[in-house]
C-alpha positions in Angstrom: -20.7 4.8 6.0 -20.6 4.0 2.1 -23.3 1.5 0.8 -20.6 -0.9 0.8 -20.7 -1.0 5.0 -22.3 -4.3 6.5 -24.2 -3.0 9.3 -25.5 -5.9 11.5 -27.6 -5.8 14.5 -25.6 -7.1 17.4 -27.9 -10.2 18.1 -27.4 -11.2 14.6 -23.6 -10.5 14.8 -23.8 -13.3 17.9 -25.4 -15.6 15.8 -23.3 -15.3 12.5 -19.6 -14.2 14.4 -18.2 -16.8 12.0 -19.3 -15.8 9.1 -18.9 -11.8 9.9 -15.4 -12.5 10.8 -14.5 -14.4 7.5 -16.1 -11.2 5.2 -13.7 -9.1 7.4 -11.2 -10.9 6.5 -12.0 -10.9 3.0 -12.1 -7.1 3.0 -15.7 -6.6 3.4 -16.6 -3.5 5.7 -18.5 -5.0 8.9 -20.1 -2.6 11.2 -21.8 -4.4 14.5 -25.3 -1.9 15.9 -27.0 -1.4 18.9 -30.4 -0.8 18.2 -29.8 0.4 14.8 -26.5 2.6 16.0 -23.4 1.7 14.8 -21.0 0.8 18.0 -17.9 -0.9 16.0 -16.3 -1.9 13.3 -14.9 -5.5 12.9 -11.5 -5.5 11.0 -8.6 -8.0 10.8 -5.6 -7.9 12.8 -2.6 -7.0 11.0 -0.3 -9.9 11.1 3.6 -9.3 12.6 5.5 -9.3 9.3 8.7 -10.9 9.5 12.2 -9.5 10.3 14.2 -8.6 7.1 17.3 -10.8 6.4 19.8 -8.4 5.8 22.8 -9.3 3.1 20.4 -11.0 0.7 21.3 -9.3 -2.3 25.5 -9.7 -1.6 27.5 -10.4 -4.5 24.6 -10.8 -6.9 25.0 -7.0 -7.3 27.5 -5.2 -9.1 28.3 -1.7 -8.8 30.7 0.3 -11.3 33.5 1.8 -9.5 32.9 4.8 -10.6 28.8 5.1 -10.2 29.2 8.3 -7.9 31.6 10.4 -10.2 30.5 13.5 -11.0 28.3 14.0 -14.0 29.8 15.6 -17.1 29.3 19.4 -17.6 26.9 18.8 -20.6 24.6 16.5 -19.1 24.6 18.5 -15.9 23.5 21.4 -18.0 20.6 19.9 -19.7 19.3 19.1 -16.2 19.9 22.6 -15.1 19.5 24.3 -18.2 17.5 22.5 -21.0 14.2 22.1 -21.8 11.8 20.3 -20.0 10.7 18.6 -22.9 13.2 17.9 -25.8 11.9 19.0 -28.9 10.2 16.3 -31.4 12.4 14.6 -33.7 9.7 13.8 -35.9 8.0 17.5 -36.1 
């Protein structure tokens, strides 16, 4: 555990569950004890996230009709071929 960690005895945790729960929730690391042993850690539950809504983006996108055509030969070749960095224009 990181000096971050809350570590809190387990008769403290049942008087400040609140309070623990709240810094979990916040981020904080809480770790509940047992006679100075660390048993478990108290972390948020991950809320369900909602479905996606599919279509959203229909007709407010516009695709050329020709976005898939092959690339021409001499930018193909500078992928392939060319350097990886293009030389300075102001050296």
């Amino acid at each position: 555990m990181d000096a971050k960690t809350k570590v809190v005895n387990m008769h403290e945790a049942k008087t400040t569950l609140s309070r623990l729960v709240a810094d979990a929730i916040a981020g904080d690391d809480v770790v509940l004890a047992k006679a100075g042993k660390p048993m478990v850690r108290l972390v948020p539950v991950r809320q369900k996230m909602k479905p996606r809504k599919l279509g959203i983006w229909k007709g407010k996108v516009k695709l050329a009709d020709d976005f898939d055509a092959p690339l021409p030969e001499e930018l193909l070749d500078l992928f392939y071929n060319g350097p990886i960095f293009p030389p300075d224009p102001t050296k």
